[in-house]
C-alpha positions in Angstrom: 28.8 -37.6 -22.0 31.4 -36.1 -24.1 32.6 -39.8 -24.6 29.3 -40.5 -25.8 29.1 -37.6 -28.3 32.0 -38.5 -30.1 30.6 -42.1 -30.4 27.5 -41.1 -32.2 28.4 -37.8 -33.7 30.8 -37.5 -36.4 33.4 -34.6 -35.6 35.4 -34.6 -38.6 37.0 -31.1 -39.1 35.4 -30.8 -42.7 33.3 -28.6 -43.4 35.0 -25.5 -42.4 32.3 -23.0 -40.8 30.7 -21.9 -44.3 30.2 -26.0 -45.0 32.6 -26.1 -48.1 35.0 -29.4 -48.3 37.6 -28.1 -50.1 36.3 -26.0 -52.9 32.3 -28.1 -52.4 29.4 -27.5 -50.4 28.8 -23.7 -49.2 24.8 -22.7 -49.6 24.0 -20.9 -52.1 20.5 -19.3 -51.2 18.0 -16.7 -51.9 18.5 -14.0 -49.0 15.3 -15.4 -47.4 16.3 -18.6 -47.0 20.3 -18.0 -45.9 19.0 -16.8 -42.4 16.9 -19.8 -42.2 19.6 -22.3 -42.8 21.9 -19.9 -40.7 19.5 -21.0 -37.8 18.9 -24.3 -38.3 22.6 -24.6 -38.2 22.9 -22.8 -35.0 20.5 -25.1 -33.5 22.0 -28.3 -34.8 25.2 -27.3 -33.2 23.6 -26.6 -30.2 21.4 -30.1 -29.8 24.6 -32.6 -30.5 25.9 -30.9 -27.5 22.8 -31.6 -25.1 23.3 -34.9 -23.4 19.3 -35.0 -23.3 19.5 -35.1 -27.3 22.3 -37.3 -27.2 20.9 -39.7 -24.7 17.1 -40.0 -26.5 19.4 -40.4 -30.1 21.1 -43.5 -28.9 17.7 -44.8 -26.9 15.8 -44.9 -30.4 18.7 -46.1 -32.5 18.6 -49.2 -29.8 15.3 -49.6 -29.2 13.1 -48.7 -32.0 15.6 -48.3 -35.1 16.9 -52.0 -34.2 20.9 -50.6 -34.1 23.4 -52.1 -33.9 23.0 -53.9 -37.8 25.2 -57.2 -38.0 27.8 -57.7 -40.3 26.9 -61.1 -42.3 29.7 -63.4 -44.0 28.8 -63.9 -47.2 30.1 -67.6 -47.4 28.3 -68.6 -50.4 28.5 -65.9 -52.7 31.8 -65.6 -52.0 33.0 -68.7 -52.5 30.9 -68.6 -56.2 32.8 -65.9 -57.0 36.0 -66.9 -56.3 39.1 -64.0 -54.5 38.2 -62.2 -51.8 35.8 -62.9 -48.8 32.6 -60.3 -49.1 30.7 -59.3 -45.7 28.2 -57.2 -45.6 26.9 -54.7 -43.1 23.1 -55.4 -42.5 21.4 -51.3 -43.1 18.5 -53.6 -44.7 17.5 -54.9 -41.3 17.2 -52.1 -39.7 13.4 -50.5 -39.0 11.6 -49.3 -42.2 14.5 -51.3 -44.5 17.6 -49.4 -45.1 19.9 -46.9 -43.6 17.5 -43.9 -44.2 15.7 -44.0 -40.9 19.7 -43.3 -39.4 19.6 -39.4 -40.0 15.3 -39.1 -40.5 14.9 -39.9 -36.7 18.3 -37.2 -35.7 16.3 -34.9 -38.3 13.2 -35.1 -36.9 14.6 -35.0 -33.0 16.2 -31.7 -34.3 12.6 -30.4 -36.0 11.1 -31.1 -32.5 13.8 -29.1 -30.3 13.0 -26.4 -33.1 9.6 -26.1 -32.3 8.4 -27.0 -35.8 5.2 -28.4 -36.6 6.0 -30.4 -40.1 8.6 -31.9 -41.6 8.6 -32.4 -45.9 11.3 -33.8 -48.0 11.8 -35.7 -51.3 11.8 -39.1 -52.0 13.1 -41.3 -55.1 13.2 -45.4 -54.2 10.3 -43.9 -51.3 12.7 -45.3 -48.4 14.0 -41.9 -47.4 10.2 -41.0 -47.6 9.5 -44.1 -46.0 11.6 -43.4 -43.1 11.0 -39.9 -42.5 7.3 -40.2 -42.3 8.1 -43.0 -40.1 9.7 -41.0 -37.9 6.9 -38.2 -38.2 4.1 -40.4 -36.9 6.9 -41.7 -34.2 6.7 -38.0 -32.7 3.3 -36.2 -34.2 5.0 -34.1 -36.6 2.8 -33.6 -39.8 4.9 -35.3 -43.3 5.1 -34.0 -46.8 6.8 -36.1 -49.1 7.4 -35.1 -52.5 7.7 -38.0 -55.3 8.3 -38.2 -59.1 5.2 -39.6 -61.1 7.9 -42.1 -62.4 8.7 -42.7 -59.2 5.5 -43.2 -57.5 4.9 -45.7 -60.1 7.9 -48.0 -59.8 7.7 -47.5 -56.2 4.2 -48.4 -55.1 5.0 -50.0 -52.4 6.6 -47.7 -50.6 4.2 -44.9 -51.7 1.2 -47.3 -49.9 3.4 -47.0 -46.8 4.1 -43.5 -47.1 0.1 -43.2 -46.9 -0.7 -45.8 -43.8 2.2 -43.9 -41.9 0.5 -40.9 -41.9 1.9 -38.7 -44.5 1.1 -37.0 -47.7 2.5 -38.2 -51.1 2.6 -34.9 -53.4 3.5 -35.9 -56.8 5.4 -34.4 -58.7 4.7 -34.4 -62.3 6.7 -31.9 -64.0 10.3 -32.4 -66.0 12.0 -35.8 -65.8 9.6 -36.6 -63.0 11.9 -38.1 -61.2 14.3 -37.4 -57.7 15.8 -33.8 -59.5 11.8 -32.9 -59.9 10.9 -34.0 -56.3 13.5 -32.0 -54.8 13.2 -29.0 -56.5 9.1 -28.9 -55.8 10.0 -29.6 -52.1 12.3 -26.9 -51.7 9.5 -24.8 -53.6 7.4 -25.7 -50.6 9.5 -24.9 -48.0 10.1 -21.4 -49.4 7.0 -20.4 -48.6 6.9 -21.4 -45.1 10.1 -21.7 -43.2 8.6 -21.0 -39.9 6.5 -23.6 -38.6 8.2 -26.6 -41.1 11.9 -27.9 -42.4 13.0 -29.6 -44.8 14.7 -32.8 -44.1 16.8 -33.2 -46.7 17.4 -37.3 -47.8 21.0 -37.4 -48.4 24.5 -35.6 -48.0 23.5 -33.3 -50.4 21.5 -29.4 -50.4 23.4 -26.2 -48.7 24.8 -26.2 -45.3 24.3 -27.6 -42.8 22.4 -30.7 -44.4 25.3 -32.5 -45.8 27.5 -32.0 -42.5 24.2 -32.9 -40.5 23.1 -36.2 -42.5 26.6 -37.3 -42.5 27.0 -37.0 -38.7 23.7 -38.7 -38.2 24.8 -41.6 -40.6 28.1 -42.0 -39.2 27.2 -44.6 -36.8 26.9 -47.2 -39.9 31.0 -46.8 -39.6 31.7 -46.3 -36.2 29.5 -49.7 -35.7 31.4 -51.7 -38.6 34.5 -51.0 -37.6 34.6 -52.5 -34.1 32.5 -55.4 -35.5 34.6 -56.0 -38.5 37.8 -56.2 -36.4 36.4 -58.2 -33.5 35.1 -60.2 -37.1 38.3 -61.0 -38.6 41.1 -59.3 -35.9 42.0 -56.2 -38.1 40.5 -54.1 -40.6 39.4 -55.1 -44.0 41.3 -54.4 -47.3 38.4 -52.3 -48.9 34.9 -50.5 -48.1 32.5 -50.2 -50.9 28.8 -48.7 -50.7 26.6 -47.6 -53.6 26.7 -43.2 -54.5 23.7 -41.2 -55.6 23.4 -38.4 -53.4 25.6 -40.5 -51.2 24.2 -41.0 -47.8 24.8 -44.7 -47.4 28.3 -44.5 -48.5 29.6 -41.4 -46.3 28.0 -43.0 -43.5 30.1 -46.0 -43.6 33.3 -44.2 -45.3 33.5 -41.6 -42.6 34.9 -43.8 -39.8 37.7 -45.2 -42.3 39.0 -42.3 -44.4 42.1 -41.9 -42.2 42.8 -45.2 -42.2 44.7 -45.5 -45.7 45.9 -49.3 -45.4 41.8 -49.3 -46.7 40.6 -48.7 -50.3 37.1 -47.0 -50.5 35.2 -47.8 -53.3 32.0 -45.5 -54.4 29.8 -47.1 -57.3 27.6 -45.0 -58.9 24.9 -46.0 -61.6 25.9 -46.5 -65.1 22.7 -46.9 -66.2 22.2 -48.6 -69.9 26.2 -47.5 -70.3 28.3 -44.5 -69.5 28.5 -44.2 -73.7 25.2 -43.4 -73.4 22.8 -40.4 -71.9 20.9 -42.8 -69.9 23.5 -43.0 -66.4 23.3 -41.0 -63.7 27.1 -41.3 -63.0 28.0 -37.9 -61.7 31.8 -38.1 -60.7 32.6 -40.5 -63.7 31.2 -37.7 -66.4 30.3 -35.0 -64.4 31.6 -31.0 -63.9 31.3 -28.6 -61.6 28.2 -26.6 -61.0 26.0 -25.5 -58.9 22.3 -27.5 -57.8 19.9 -26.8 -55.3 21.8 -24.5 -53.2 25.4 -26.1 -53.0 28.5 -26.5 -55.2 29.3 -29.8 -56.7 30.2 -32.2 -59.4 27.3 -32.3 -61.6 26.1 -33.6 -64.7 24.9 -30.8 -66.7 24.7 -29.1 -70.5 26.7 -26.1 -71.5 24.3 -23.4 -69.5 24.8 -25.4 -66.5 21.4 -26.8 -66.5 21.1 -30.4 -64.8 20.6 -32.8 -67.6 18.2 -35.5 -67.6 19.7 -38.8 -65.6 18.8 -42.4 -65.5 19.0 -45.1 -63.3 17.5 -48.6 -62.6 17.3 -47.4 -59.1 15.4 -44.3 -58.5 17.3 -44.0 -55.0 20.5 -43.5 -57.5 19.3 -41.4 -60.4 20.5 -37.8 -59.3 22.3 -35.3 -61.4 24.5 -34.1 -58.4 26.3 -35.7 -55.9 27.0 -35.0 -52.3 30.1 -32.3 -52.2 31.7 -34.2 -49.3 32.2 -37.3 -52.1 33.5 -34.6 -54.7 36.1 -33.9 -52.4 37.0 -37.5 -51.7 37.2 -37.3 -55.2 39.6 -34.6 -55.9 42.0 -35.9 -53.0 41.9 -39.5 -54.3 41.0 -41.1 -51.0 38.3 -42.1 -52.7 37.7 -44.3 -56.1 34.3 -44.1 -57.7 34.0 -46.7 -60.4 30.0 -47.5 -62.0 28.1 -50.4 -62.8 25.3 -50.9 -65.1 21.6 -51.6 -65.4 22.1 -55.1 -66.2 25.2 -55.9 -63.5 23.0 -54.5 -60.9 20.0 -56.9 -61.6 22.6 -59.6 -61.8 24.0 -59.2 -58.7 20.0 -58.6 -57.1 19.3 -62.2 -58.4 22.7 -63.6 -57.5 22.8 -62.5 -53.5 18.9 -63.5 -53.3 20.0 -67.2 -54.4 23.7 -67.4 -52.8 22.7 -65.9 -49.4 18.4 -65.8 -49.3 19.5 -62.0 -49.0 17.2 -59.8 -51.8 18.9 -56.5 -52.0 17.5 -52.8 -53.1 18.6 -52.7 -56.4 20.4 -49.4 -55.1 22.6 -51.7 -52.8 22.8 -54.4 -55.8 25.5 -51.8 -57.8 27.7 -52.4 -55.1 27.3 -55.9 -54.2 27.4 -55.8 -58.3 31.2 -54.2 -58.0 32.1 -55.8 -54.8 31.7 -59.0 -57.4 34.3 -57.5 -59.5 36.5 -56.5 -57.3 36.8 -59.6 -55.2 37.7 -61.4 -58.8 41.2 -59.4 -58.2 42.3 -60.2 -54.6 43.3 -63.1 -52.9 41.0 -65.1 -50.9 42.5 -64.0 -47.2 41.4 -60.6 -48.2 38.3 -58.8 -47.3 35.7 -56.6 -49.0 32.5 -54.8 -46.4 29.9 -54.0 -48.3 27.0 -51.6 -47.3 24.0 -53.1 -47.9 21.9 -49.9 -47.5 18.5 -51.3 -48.1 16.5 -54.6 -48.4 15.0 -55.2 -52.0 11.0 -55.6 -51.3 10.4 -52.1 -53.0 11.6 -53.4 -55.9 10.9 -57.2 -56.5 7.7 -56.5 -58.2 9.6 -53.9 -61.1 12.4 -56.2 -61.5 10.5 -59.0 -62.0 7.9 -57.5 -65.1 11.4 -55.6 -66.8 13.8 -58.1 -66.1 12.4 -61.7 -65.7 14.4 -64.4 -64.2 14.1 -66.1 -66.8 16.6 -63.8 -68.7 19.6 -64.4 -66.3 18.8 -67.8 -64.8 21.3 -70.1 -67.0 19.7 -73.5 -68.3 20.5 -76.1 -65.1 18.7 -78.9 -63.7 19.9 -77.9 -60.3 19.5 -74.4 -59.6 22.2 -74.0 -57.0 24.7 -74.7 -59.5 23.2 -72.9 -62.1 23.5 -70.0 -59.7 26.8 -70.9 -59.5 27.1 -70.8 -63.0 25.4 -67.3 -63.4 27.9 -66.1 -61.1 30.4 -67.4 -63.2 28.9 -65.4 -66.0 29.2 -62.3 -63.9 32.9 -63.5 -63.9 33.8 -63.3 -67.2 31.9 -59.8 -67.9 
């Protein structure tokens, strides 16, 4: 079983016992909650070593979560693009529509062991929210989730799901009314009743132990794309690149290649209407250190250390913090975190729905957007793996009222080459 544990639990050395990566993470917590997280620690620790836990883990992620996700060749696309070959690791087909169900069904496993009676979280894009009330009706645990007006808007979708599954959609209507708003009224919540619920954070962010424990549970998006890509293509690819809010997606799939440094990571976070501009949400680009909801990070913020306002086309991206594991990446350079716009994102939505009949999240779509880019530079018997962290249906309906087809769809009688042609648009950007 040991085997076993190291093939589904990340056991990475980082964090050091009070969860900091270098000088990010730790938990900065009122008294009554430090105890709380102090135990929930002690019982995560406790449950990756139980081969029962371990054994019903792997059972779900095969049988109900759909895992192991393919890796797809991009053929297509990447020949319209010219350079590098793209592939693409699948997180869109597995259950509920992106990688977000990976760590809600290892959280919600752990909330059971604990004896707790409800899970509540927050939500942006709704497929964290999606997935952990999922995952809530999937055991009989009572679901909370806690959504931005702005949010529950653009999201409808996934708030109607949210509702059929079982769970409670609390709006939140207060400040930016968006992801920042959502998870500061759910951590509001759980204050008052740490006993008999616990919050299940959505990404690698929040104090210790979540951004250890949503990391481990993620992992298996790496561990699973590195024996396919090699058995793929015979050795490793040249880069990884995966889209960074809080940054679930993209630690999940990092984590199994960080020590191997023949690879180039790639982070992209959300530029928003331009970096020159208040309107991004690109935290490690423009961002300092501070502190936000109870750990220490890079963080976009004003001159009292107040999170500032953040924007993105894809509410799944628009946080003002990030998780600290990627600060740290950051600081050691094993890591590059470039950004890509509004407008390159719904480009690159539009372009993989044509080349490949593959309709991204507009969360994945910044870093199909950069893999784009990046495959422009490198020669064509080099590869790029892209995690494709969720599937698009959440958002057709937005981008199609703010950013008709019509816009980007270049003038062609035949539309496969005037996808080419858009492409080659993207090209010259």
């Amino acid at each position: 079983m040991a085997n076993e544990l190291t093939k589904t639990i990340n056991t990475k050395d980082l964090p050091n016992s009070e969860g900091y990566f270098g000088e990010y993470g730790g938990a900065y917590l009122p008294p009554d909650l430090d105890e709380v997280m102090k135990e929930i620690d002690r019982a995560y620790r406790k449950i990756v070593e139980d081969p029962a836990f371990i054994e019903a883990l792997m059972d779900l992620r095969k049988h109900y979560v759909g895992r192991p996700s393919p890796i797809y060749h991009a053929k297509r696309l990447s020949e319209a693009v010219g350079g590098a070959q793209i592939y693409l690791k699948r997180e869109d087909l597995n259950h509920t529509g992106a990688h977000k169900i990976n760590h809600c069904i290892g959280e919600v496993l752990l909330a059971k062991a604990m004896g707790k009676k409800k899970v509540i979280a927050e939500t942006g894009a709704g497929q964290h929210g999606v997935a952990l009330a999922t995952a809530a009706a999937l055991t009989g645990l009572e679901c909370d989730i806690y959504m931005g007006s702005i949010d529950v808007r653009k999201e409808a979708p996934n708030v109607s799901r949210m509702k059929i599954l079982g769970a409670k959609v609390i709006e939140v209507e207060r400040g930016t009314q968006s992801l920042k708003d959502a998870v500061d009224a759910a951590f509001e919540a759980y204050l008052k009743d740490p006993v008999d619920q616990i919050y299940c954070i959505g990404s690698v962010v929040g104090p210790h132990p979540f951004p250890m424990m949503v990391r481990d549970f993620q992992s298996i998006v790496g561990i699973e794309a590195k024996e396919q890509i090699r058995e793929m293509i015979g050795r490793l690819p040249e880069a990884i690149v995966a889209c960074v809010g809080g940054g679930s997606n993209a630690m999940g799939i990092f984590s199994a290649f960080l020590d191997d440094h023949e690879v180039a990571i790639y982070g992209v976070e959300p530029a928003g209407k331009g970096l020159d501009t208040p309107n991004h949400a690109a935290t490690i680009t423009k961002g300092s250190v501070g502190i936000l909801h109870g750990f220490r990070s890079l963080l976009l913020q004003d001159e009292q250390g107040e999170a500032l306002p953040v924007y993105s086309i894809a509410s799944g991206l628009d946080y003002p913090g990030v998780g600290p594991q990627h600060s740290f990446l950051h600081s050691i350079k094993r890591v590059i975190y470039e950004s890509i716009t509004d407008r390159e994102a719904v480009e690159a939505f539009y372009g993989l729905s044509r080349m490949e009949g593959i309709i991204p999240a507009l969360e994945s779509s910044h870093a199909v957007a950069y893999a784009i880019k990046l495959a422009q530079t490198m020669s064509p018997d080099k590869v790029i793996l892209v995690n494709l962290s969720g599937r698009g249906d959440k958002d057709i309906d937005f981008v199609l009222e703010h950013y008709p087809l019509e816009e980007y769809e270049p003038e062609a009688k035949n539309k496969r080459d005037g996808f080419k042609e858009f492409l080659a648009h993207i090209k010259t950007k």
